[in-house]
C-alpha positions as CSV (number, residue, x, y, z in Angstrom):
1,X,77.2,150.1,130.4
2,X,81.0,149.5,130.9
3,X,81.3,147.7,128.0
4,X,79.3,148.3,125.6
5,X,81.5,150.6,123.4
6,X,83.7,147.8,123.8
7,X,81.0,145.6,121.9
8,X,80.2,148.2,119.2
9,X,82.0,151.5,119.3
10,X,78.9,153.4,118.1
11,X,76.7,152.2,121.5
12,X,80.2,154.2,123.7
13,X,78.5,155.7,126.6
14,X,79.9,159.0,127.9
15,X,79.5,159.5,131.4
16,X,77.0,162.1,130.8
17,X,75.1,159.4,128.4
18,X,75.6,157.1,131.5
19,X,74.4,159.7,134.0
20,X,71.1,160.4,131.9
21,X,70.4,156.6,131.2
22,X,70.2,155.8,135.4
23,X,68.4,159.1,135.6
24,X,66.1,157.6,133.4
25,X,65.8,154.5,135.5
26,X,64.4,156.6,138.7
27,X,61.7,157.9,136.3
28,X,61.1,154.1,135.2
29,X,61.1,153.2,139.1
30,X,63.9,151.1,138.4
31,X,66.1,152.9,140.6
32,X,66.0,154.9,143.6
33,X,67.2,158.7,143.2
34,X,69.2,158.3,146.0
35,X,71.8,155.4,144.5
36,X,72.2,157.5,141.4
37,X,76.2,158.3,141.9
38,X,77.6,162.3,141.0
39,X,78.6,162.8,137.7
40,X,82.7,162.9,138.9
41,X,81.7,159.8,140.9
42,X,80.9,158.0,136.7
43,X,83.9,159.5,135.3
44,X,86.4,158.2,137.9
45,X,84.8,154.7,137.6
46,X,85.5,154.9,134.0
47,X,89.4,155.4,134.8
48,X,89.6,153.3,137.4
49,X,87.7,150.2,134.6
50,X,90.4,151.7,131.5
51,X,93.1,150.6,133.5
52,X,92.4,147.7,134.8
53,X,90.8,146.8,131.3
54,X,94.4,147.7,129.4
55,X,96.6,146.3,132.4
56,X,94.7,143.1,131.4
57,X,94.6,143.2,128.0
58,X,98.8,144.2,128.2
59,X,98.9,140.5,130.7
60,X,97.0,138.7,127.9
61,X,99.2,139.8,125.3
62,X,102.6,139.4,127.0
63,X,101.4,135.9,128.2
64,X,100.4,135.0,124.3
């Protein structure tokens, strides 16, 4: 889900998209309720993935 609006920028999840899409997988039985993470708990994995994805793309650059 991470990267897919890196792929295409019109399939960008928002955290609520992302939210909804594994609360759809508990309906499917794909998922259990219970490793569904909080809403704030999607959003800070989203920072936490930004950085580390533009400290590494700033790496590749200076490197090139």
């Amino acid at each position: 889900m991470f990267l897919a609006g890196n792929i295409e920028k019109s399939k960008k999840y928002s955290p609520e998209d992302m939210l909804k899409e594994l609360q759809r997988l508990v309906e499917t039985d794909e998922l259990e309720a219970e490793s569904i993470p909080s809403l704030q708990q999607i959003k800070s994995w989203i920072s936490r993935f930004s950085l580390q994805h533009k400290k590494q793309a700033s790496e590749n650059a200076s490197s090139n």
